[in-house]
N, C-alpha and C positions, 0 to 999 in steps of 0.2 A: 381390621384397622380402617377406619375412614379415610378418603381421598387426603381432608384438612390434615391431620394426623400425619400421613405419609408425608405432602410437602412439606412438612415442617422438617422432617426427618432429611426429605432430600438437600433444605435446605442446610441443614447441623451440616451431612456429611460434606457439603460443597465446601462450607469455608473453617467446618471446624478444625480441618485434614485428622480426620482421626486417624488410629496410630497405625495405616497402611504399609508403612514400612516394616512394621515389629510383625504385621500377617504376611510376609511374603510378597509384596510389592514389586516390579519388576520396574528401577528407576530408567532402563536402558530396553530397548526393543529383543530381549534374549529369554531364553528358558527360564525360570523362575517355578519355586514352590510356591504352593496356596497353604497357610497353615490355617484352619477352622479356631477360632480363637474359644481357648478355655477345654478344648479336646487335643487330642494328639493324634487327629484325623488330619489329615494333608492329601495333593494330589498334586503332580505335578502339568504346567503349561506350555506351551512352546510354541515358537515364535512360526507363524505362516506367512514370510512377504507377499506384498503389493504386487498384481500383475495379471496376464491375461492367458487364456488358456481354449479349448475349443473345447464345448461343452455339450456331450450328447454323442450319439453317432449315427450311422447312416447305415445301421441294419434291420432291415426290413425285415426281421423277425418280433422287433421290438419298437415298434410305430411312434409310442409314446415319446422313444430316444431320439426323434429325430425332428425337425431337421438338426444338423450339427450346427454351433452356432459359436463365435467367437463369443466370450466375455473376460468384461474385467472388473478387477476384484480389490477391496484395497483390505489391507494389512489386519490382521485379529493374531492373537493367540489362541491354539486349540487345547484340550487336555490329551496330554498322552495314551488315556487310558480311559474308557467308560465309566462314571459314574458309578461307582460300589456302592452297597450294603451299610460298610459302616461308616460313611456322608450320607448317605440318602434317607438310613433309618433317623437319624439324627434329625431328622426333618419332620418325619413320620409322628415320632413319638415325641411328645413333650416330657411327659415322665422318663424316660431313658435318656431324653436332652439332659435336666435335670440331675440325671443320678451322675453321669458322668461329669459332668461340668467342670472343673474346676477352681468358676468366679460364676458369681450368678449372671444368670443371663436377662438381657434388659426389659423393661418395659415394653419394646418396638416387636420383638421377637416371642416375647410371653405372650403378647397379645395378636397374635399372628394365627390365621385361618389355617387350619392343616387337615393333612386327609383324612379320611376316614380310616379306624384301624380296619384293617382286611378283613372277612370272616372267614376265607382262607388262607393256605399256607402260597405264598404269592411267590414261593421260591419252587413251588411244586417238586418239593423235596430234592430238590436237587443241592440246595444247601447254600449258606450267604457269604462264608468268610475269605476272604478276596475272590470275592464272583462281584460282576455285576447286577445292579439292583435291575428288574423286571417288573411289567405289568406294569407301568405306570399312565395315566393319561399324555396326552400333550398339555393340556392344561396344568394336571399335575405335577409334569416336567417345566414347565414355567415358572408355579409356584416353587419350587425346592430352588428355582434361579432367583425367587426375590429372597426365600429366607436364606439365602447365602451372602445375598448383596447388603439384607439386615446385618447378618454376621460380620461381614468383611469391609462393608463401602466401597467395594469392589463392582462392578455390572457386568455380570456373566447374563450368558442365553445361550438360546437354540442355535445351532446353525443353520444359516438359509442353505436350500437346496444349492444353489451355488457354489458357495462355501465347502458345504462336504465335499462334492464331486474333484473341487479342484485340490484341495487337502488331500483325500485319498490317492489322486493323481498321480500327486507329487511330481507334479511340473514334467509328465511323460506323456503318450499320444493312444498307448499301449491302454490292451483291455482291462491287464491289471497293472500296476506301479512297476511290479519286476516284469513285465512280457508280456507275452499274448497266450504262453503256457498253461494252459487251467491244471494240468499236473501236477504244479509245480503250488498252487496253493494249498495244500495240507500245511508247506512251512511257514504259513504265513498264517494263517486262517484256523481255526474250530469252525471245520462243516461236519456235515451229515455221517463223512465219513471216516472221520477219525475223534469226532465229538461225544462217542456214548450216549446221543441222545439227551445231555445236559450240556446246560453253561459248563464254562469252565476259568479257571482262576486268572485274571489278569495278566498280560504281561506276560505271558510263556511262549508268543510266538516272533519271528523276526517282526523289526517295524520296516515303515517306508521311511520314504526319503525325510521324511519332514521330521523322522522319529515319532510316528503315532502309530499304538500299538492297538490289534486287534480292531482295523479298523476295516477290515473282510471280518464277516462270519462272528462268530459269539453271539453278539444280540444284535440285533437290527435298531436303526438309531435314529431317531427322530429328528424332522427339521425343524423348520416354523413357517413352513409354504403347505398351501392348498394346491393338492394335486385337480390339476388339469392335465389331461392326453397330450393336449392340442400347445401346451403354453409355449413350446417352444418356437413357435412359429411367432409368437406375440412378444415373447421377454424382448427388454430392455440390453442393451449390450454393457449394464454398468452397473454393479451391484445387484442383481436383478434379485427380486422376492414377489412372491404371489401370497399376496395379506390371506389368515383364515377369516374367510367372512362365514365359511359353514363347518357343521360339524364333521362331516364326511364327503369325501376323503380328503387326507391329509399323507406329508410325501415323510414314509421313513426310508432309508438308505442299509445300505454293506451287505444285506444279507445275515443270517442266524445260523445258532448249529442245528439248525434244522435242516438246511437246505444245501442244497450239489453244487458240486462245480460250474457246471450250467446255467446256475440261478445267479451267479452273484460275478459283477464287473463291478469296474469304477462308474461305469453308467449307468446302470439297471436301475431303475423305480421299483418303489412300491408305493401303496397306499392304505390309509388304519382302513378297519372294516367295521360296519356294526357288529356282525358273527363272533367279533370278538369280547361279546357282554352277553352272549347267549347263556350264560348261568349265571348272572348278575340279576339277583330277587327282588331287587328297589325298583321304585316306579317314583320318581321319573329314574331311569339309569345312576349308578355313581358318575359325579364327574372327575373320578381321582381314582378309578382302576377299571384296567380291562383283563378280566377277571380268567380269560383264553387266549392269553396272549403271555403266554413265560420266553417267549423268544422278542422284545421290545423295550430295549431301555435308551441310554442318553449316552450326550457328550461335552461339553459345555465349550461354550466361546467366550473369548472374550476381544471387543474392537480395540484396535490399535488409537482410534480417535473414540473417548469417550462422550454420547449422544448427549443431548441437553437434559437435563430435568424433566423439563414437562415429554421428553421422549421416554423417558427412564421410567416413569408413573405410567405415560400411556402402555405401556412392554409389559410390566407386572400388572396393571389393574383392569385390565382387561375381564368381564362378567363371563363364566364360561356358558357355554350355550348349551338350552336342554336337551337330553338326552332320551325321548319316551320312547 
């Protein structure tokens, strides 16, 4: 879709109010469903207040965590749950958009850049139906935020690094939401050690405070910050985000079922890797899957104060960077 094309679009949704109410609209700052219009795909949101929190910590095992640092934060909705399969394929595949549909779907969205289909099985058999969708790019996780925002007129995204850590928090000081017990996260969490080595089905384990589930362990979750070691010594004390200006590294968060108890706090970093397109045959790289990476999916946000237009176009249309 062309830049001209999309303003047009941002301008319809701004004053045409399309019919945000009949998708799950939240008129009041509270939990609310997302209904995907024309499918019988929904997800539900929930409400994260405004506030300040200490971000980071002061263990010298893990350098990058530190120094600790006040910030503060204003208001989003998160999704309770990871991005699934059946929203994400919906994305993926036009023909399977299509077949389930139940009103056609528009012009803005038909005509909408989408990824490449896989040439592998991107679930590495571990299987799709309420799992979390995996292997996606950060780019690719961006785009699946505009064709929802085509769907919906709604402006979902990434979370900034920020953002997850204080979510996950759940307004506690603690390594993880319930304590400092890493024992005690099998009930919380699919790690390494109670995960069989796969994803597993949403929503089976307790949430935190904020009621977000599965937001230790399952997949590891992308933000929309460029990982830097050192950033915390430079962040802003107020909404802070580190723009990607490169393709590598980039900060995803919670920890997978891949990984131990050990691995995974409310603070722990990580960052993508190239290693992870080491079987990816294209030249230049896809930029829409990392093809060794079945433990990496999403989360979606959405701001309490909706960005302006020309912020909303610059979010989505952003050109993804080569990958050789």
């Amino acid at each position: 879709m062309s830049s001209i094309h999309f303003s047009i679009l941002l301008w319809f949704i701004s004053f045409a109010d399309l019919s945000i109410q009949t998708w799950g609209y939240a008129t009041e700052f509270e939990t609310y469903t997302q209904e995907i219009p024309g499918t019988e795909v929904s997800f539900d949101m929930v409400p994260i207040p405004a506030g300040e929190f200490l971000m980071g910590s002061e263990n010298a095992d893990f350098p990058d965590e530190t120094p600790s640092h006040k910030v503060k934060l204003d208001a989003f909705w998160m999704g309770t749950h990871e991005v699934t399969w059946d929203a994400f394929e919906l994305f993926l595949d036009k023909n399977y958009e299509l077949a389930i549909s139940e009103t056609p779907i528009s012009e803005e969205v038909d005509g909408l850049t989408r990824p490449s289909l896989p040439y592998l099985d991107m679930t590495f058999g571990m299987g799709k139906e309420g799992k979390p969708a995996i292997g996606m790019t950060q780019y690719g996780a961006i785009q699946f935020c505009r064709w929802l925002y085509l769907k919906t007129g709604i402006f979902y995204r990434l979370p900034t690094e920020a953002e997850w850590e204080y979510a996950a928090s759940a307004e506690t000081d603690s390594d993880y939401f319930f304590g400092d017990n890493s024992d005690e996260l099998s009930e919380y969490a699919w790690i390494a050690s109670n995960s069989n080595g796969s994803t597993q089905e949403i929503g089976k384990k307790k949430p935190n405070q904020f009621g977000l589930y599965d937001i230790y362990g399952n997949v590891m979750e992308w933000t929309s910050d460029q990982y830097e070691s050192d950033f915390y010594s430079n962040s802003p004390d107020s909404n802070p985000e580190n723009p990607s200006l490169k393709l590598y590294p980039r900060v995803v968060r919670g920890g997978s079922f891949k990984h131990s108890e050990g691995e995974i706090s409310s603070s722990r970093r990580y960052k993508s890797d190239p290693k992870w397109k080491q079987l990816d045959p294209q030249i230049p790289k896809s930029q829409w899957w990392f093809p060794e990476a079945p433990f990496i999916g999403m989360r979606l946000v959405r701001p309490l104060e909706n960005p302006s237009q020309e912020e909303i176009e610059a979010y989505y249309s952003r050109e993804p960077i080569p990958d050789y």
